[in-house]
Every structure is written in structure tokens, then in C-alpha cells.
DOKOL-51818 format. One line per field, with one value per residue (C-alpha): residue number from 1; chain; x, y, z. Coordinates in nm, 4 decimals, always signed. Example, Ala and Ser with C-alpha at 12.3 -4.5 7.8 and 13.67 -1.06 7.14 Angstrom:
2
i 1|2
ch A|A
xx +1.2300|+1.3670
yy -0.4500|-0.1060
zz +0.7800|+0.7140
REM end
This chain:
317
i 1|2|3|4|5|6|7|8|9|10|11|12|13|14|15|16|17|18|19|20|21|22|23|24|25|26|27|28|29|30|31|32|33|34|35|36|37|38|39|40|41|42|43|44|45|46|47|48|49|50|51|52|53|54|55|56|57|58|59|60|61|62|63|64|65|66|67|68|69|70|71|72|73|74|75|76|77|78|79|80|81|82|83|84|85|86|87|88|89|90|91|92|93|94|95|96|97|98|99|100|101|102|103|104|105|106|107|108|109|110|111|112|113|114|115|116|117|118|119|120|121|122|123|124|125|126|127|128|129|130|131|132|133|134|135|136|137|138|139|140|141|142|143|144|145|146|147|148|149|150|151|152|153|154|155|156|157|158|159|160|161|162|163|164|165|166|167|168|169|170|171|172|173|174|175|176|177|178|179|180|181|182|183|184|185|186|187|188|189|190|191|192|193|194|195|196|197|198|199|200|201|202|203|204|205|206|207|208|209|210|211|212|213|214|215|216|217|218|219|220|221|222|223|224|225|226|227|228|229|230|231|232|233|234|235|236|237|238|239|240|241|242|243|244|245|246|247|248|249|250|251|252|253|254|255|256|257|258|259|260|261|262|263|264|265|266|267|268|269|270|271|272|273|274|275|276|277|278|279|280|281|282|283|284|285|286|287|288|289|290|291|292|293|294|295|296|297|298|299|300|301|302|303|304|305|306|307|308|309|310|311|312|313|314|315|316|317
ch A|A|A|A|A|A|A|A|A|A|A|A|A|A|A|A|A|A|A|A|A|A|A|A|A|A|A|A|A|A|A|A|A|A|A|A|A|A|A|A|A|A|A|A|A|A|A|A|A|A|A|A|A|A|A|A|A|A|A|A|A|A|A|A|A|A|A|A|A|A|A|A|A|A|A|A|A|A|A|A|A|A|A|A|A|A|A|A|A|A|A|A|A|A|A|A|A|A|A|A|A|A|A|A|A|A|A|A|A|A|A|A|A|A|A|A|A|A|A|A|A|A|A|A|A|A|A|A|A|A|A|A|A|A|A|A|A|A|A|A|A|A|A|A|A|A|A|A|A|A|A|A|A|A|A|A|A|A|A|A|A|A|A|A|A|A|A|A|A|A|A|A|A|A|A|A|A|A|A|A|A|A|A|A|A|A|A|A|A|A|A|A|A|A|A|A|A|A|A|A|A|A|A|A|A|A|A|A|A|A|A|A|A|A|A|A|A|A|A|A|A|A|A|A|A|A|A|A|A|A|A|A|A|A|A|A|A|A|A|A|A|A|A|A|A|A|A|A|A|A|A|A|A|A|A|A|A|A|A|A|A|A|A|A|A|A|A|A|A|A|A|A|A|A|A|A|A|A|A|A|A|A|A|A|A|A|A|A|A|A|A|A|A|A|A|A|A|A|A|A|A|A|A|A|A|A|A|A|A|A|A|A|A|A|A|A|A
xx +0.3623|+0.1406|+0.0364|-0.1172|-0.0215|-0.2547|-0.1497|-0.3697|-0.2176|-0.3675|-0.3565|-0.2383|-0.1046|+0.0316|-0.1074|+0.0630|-0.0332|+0.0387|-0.2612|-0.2003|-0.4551|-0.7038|-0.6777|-0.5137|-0.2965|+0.0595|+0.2248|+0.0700|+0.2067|+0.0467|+0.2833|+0.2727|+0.2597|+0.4277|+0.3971|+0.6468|+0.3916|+0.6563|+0.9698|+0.7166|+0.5754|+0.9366|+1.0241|+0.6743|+0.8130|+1.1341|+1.0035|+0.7373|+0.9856|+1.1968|+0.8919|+0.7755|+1.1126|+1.1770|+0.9470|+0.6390|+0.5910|+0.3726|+0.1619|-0.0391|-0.1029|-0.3681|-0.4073|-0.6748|-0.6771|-0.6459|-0.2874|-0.4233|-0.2795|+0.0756|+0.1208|-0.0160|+0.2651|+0.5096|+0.4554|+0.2993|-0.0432|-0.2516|-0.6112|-0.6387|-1.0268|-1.1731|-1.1801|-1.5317|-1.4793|-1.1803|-1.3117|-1.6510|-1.4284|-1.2520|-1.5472|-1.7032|-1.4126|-1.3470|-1.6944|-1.9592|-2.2812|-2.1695|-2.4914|-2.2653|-1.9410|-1.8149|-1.4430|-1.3175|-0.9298|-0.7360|-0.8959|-1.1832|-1.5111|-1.7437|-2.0223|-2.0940|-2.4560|-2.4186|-2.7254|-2.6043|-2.2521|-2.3369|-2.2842|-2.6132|-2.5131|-2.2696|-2.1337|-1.8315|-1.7062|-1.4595|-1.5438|-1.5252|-1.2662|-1.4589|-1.5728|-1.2322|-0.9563|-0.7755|-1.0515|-0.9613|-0.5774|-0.6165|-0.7957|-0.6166|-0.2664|-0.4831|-0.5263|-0.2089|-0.2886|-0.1689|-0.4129|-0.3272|-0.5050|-0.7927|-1.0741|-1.0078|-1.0090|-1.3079|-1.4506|-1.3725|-1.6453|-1.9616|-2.1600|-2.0262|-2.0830|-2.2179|-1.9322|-2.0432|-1.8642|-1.9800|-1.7009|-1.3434|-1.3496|-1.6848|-1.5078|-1.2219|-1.4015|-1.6737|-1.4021|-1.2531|-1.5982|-1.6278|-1.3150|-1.3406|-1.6801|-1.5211|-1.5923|-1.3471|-1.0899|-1.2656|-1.6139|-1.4769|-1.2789|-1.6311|-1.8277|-1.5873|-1.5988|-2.0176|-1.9614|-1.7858|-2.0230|-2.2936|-2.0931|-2.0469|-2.4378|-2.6170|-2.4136|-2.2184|-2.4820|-2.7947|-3.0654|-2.8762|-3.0498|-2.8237|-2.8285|-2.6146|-2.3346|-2.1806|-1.8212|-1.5602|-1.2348|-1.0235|-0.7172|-1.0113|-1.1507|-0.8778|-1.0283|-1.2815|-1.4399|-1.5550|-1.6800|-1.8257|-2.0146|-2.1434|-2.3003|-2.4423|-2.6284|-2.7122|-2.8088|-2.6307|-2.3106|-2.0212|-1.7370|-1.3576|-1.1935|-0.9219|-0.7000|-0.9350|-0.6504|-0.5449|-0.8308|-0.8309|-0.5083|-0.6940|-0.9444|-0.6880|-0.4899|-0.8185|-0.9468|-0.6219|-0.6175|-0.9433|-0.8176|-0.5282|-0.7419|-0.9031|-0.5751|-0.3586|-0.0495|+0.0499|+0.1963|+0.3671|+0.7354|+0.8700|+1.0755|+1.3260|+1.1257|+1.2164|+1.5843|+1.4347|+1.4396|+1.1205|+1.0166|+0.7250|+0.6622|+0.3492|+0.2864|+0.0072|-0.2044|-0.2693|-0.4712|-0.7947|-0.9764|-0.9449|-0.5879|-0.5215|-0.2482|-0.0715|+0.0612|+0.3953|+0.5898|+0.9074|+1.1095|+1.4870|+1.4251|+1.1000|+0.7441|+0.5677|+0.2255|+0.0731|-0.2621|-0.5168|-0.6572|-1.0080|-0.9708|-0.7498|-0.4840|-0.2289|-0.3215|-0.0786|-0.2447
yy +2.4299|+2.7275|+2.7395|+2.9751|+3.0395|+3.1049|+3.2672|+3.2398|+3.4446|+3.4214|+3.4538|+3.0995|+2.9545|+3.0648|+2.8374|+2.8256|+2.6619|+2.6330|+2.4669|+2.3856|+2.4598|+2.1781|+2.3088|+2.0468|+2.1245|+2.0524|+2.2085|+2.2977|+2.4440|+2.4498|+2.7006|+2.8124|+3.1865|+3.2029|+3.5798|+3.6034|+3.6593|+3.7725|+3.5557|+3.2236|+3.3819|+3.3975|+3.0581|+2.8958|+3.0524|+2.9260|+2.5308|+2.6242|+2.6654|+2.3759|+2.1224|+2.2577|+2.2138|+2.3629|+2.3929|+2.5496|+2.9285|+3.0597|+3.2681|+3.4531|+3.4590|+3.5587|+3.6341|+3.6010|+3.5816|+3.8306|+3.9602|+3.9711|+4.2891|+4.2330|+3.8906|+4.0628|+4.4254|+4.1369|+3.8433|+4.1087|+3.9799|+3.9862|+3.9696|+3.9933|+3.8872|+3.8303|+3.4527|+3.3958|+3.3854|+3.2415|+2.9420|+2.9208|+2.8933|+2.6227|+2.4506|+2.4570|+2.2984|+2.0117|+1.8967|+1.8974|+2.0735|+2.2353|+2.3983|+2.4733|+2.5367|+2.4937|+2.6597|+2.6493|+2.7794|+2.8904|+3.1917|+3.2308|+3.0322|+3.0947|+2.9552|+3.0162|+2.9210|+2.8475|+2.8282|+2.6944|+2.7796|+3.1245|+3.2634|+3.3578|+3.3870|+3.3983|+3.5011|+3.5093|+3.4426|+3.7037|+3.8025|+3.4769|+3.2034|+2.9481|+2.7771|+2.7844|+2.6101|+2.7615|+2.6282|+2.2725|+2.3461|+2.5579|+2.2446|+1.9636|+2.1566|+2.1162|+1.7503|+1.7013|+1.5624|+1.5447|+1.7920|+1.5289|+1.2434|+1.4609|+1.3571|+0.9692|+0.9802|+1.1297|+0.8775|+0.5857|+0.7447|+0.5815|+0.8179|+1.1808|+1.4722|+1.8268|+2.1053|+2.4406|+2.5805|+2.9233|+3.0342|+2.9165|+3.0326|+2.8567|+2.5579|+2.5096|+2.5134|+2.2974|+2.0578|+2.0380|+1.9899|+1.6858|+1.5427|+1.5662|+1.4050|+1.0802|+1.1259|+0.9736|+1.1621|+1.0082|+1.1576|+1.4462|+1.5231|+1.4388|+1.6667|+1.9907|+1.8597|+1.8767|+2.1802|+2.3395|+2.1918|+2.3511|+2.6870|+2.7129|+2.5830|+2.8309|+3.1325|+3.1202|+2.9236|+3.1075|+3.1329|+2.9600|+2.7100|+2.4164|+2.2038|+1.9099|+1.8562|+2.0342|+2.0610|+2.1252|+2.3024|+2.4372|+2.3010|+2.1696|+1.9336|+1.7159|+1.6267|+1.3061|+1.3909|+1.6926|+1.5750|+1.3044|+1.5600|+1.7927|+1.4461|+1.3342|+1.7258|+1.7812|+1.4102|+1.4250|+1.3503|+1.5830|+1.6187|+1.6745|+1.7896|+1.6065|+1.9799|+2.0700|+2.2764|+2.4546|+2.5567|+2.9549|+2.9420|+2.6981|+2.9399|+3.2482|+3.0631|+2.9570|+3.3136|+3.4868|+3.2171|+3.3560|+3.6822|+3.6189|+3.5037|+3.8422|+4.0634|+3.8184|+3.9399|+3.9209|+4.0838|+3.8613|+3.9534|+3.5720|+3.3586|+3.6057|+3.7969|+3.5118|+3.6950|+4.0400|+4.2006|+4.3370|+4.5497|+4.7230|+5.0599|+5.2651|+5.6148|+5.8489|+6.0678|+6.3946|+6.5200|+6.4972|+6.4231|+6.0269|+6.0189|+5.6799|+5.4314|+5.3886|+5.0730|+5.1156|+4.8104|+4.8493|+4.6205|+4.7271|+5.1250|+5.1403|+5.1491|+4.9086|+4.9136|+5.1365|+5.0988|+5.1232|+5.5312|+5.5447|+5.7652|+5.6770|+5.9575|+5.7049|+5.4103|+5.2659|+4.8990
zz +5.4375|+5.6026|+5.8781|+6.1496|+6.5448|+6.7688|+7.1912|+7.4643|+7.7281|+8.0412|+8.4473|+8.5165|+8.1553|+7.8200|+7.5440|+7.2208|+6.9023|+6.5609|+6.2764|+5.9805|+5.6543|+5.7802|+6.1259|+6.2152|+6.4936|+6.4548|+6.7736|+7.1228|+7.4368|+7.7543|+7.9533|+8.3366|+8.3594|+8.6557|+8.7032|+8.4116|+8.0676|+7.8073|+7.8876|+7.8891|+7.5645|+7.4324|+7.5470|+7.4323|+7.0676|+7.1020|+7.1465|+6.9153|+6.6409|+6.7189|+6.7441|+6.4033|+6.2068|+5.8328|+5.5307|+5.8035|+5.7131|+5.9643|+5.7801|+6.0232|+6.4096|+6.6330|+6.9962|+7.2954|+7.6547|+7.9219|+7.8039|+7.4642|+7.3943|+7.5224|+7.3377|+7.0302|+7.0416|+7.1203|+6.8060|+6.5550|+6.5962|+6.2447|+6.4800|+6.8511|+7.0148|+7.3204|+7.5028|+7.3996|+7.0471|+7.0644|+7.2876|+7.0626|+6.7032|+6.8448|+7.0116|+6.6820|+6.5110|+6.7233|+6.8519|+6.5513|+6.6625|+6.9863|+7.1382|+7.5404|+7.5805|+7.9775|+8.0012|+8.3158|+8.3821|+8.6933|+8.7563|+8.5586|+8.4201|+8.1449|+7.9727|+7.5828|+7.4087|+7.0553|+6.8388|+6.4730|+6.4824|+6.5924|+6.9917|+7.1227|+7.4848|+7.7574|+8.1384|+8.2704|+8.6745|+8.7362|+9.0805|+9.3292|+9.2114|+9.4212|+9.0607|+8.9430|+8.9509|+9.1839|+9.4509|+9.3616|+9.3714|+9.7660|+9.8986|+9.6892|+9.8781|+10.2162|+10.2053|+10.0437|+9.7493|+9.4268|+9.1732|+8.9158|+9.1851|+9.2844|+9.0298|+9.0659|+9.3861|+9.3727|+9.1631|+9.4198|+9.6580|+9.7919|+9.9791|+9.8932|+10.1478|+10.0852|+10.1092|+10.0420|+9.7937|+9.7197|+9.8660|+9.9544|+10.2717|+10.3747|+10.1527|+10.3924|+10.7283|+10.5675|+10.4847|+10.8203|+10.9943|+10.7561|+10.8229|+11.1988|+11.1584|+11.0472|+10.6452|+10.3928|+10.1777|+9.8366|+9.9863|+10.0788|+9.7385|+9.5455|+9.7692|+9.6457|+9.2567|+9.3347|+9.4778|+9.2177|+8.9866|+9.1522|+9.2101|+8.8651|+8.6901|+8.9692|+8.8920|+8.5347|+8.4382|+8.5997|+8.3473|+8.0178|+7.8476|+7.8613|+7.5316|+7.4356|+7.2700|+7.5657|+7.5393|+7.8408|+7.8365|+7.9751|+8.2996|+8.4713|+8.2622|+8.2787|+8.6417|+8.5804|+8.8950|+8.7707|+8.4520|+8.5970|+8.8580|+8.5450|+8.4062|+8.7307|+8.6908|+8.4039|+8.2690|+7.9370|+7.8218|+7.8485|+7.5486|+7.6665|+7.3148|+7.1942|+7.3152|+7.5674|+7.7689|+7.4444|+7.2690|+7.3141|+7.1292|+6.8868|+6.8386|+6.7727|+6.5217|+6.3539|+6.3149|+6.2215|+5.9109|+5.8195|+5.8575|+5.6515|+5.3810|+5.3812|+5.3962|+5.2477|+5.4359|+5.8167|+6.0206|+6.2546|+6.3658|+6.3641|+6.5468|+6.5911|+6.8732|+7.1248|+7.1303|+7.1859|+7.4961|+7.6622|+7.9121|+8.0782|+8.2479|+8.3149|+8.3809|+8.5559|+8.2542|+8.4064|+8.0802|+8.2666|+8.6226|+8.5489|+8.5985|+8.4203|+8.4450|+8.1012|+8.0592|+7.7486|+7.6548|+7.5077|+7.1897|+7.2842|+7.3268|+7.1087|+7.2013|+7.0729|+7.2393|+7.4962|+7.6634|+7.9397|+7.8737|+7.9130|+7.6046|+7.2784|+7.3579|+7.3810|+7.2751|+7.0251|+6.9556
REM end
């Protein structure tokens, strides 16, 4: 059988996948980073290969993500794209007619606009991680509760509070002030999901033209109190894909099988990279007034990639 891999490499998770022809998927990983990218992308291989079993050739594989790059030197990556596309191919595949696609991860949110199967627009939060995440882990550690508990707890409330949530700072002392005021956990926990919410529609999602089907993916919409506070806004219906927390990788594996229909061969390495060993180092360019960091990664003693020149003097990807 063929099939295709897909990586999504990012700050918080590596997500690996494997589809088959149908685009079906057949294996997927949903890996803490851990500060650790290339030994979780070695072991994600390594229970990649033993969940598929014999008789699966993987015939090509495909990167995205923020460590894009560095998964793709690593595996032998046939096409490596940005998170966008990779989120809006898989969007496509696994909710019919997708108009809005909400992603929402650990560190980062985005918003693509789909018109016909095509991207016509999107924005990314990069800056503040108040919309992310992250801001629901901080203050589900605060009240000690479980992140897993958060969104049906949420759901139990009867008269939610306002939290501002712009910002995690203002977030935290807002919650305090509510809690000394006599407010319940359940209200509490919904006022931060209608933060978020609201974090996230007035900035990613300043000036879009929101259009069902909406899908969500991403870590965070596996919290029902967040779904359930984009429905109470928006008044329409919000999908959670059947792999809503792996669907970058989806996407990769999806568009390095239509690569691989183009260029009929791959290049991926195999399973035999998860025995490799890797390392990193980075040097100062002194070719010119910008000075840049190079980033080199090495297979054994061999550079394999090198990046992050402002010009392509030693770029090797």
C-alpha cells in the first residue's frame, strides 16, 4: 500500500501522520515538543512505523509548521509549506464546503477565508498569546484545574462574568478580583473561554467576513467551552474535524501526495533516520553589515541544511 506522511512541527507539539491514497488517515501522532524538536521527531517516526506495520511504502512526505525546515533536512521532505496551506488542504478535505477555518494552538492563532476551495484571506496572532492556548493553560494552573476539565466546567455556569482578556496579565488580576468578589469557579472559567473568544474574533478576526461551515482546529478545540463560546458569538454552528489536533500534518501529507504525483519520486530518507544522530550549531556571517545568525544542522558529520541569511549565501534547503 502507499501512502504519504505528513510533520507538523511546531512550538508546543509535533504532529505526525501518515494517509493513505483516499486520504484516509491511517496513523496520527500528537507529540509534546518539549523544547526537544528532533529527538520527538525521531521518536514520533519510530511509533509511526510500528503502528503502520509491513506492506505500507511511504511514498512521499511533506512538512509545515514553524520548524518546517528542520523536520524537512531531517525526513527528506518531498514539499515543505507554510501552516496556512497546510491547515486550509486539510480543512477542505475533512469538512465539505469550508468557507472559515479557526486554528488555534499553544502559541499561535489564525484565521483562513476560503472562497470555493481556494484561500482568499487570512491573519495570524503572533505577538500576544492571550488568544492562545497557553492563556487557558497559565490560568487553568492558577485555579488548579485540570486543562482537560476546563471547558465542562465551563459549561455548568449560570451567570458568567466578564474577564478581560486582551492580555494575560490584565487576565490574572481580573480573575482574582472576581474570585474575591464571591463569583463561582464554573463562571469564572466561562468568562476566560468568552474572553478568549473575544480576544481572538476582535483581533485575528478584525475585518474577515465570517461564513459558515466554520471549522476549528487545532489543541484548543478540544475545550467545549470554547466551542460552545464561538457559537454563542457568532450564531452558527461550529465543526470540530474528526483530527482536529492533527490537521497541519494532514494537510502536509495531502500536498506532498500531490506533489508526488507530479515528480513521481520522493525524496524521503525513511525510517532509518530515527537512529541518526542530530545536532545543531549556528554561526555569526560577517559578509555584510547584517551580521546574521546561521542556523547548520548536522546528519553524523554532514550538513544537511543551513538557514536563516537574509541573503541565499548559505542557504542549503
Amino acid at each position: 500500500m502507499k501512502a504519504y506522511m505528513g510533520l507538523d512541527v511546531g512550538s508546543v507539539s509535533v504532529n505526525i501522520v501518515v494517509i493513505d491514497e483516499a486520504g484516509e488517515v491511517l496513523t496520527g501522532q500528537y507529540l509534546q515538543t518539549k523544547g526537544r524538536p528532533i529527538a520527538v521527531i525521531q521518536e514520533g517516526m519510530k511509533i509511526a512505523q510500528e503502528s503502520l506495520g509491513r506492506g505500507v511504502e511511504i511514498a512521499g512526505a511533506g512538512t509545515t509548521g514553524s520548524g518546517r525546515y528542520l523536520a524537512g533536512v531531517i525526513i527528506g521532505s518531498d514539499v515543505i509549506k507554510n501552516e496556512i496551506t497546510a491547515h486550509a488542504v486539510a480543512a477542505s478535505m475533512l469538512v465539505p464546503d469550508v468557507q472559515t477555518v479557526f486554528e488555534i494552538g499553544g502559541q499561535d492563532s489564525k484565521i483562513i477565508i476560503l472562497r470555493n476551495g481556494i484561500v482568499t484571506d487570512f491573519a495570524m496572532n503572533t505577538v500576544c498569546a492571550a488568544g492562545t492556548g497557553s492563556f487557558l493553560d497559565q490560568q487553568a494552573a492558577r485555579l488548579n484545574i485540570p486543562i482537560t476539565e476546563f471547558g465542562r466546567l465551563a459549561l455548568q455556569s449560570d451567570t458568567p462574568v466578564r474577564i478581560a482578556g486582551r492580555c494575560t496579565v490584565f487576565a490574572e488580576s481580573d480573575m482574582i478580583h472576581k474570585q474575591q468578589m464571591g463569583h463561582s469557579i464554573p463562571d469564572i472559567i466561562r468568562g476566560l473561554c468568552d474572553a478568549l473568544v473575544r480576544n481572538y474574533l476582535n483581533n485575528v478576526g478584525k475585518g474577515k467576513e465570517i461564513l459558515p461551515p466554520v471549522a476549528f482546529q487545532g489543541g484548543v478545540a478540544a475545550n467545549v467551552g470554547i466551542i460552545a463560546a464561538f457559537e454563542r458569538a457568532l450564531g452558527v454552528p461550529v465543526h470540530i474535524p474528526k483530527h482536529f489536533n492533527i490537521m497541519g500534518a494532514i494537510g502536509a501529507a495531502q500536498l506532498a501526495k500531490e506533489e508526488i504525483a507530479r515528480k513521481k519520486t520522493t525524496s524521503f530518507k525513511g525510517f532509518q533516520i530515527t537512529g541518526l544522530p542530530y545536532r545543531t550549531s549556528s554561526f555569526e556571517c560577517d559578509g555584510c553589515s547584517n551580521v546574521c545568525e546561521v542556523v547548520e544542522i548536522f546528519e553524523g558529520d554532514k550538513v544537511i541544511g543551513r538557514w536563516g541569511s537574509r541573503c541565499n549565501k548559505w542557504d542549503l534547503v
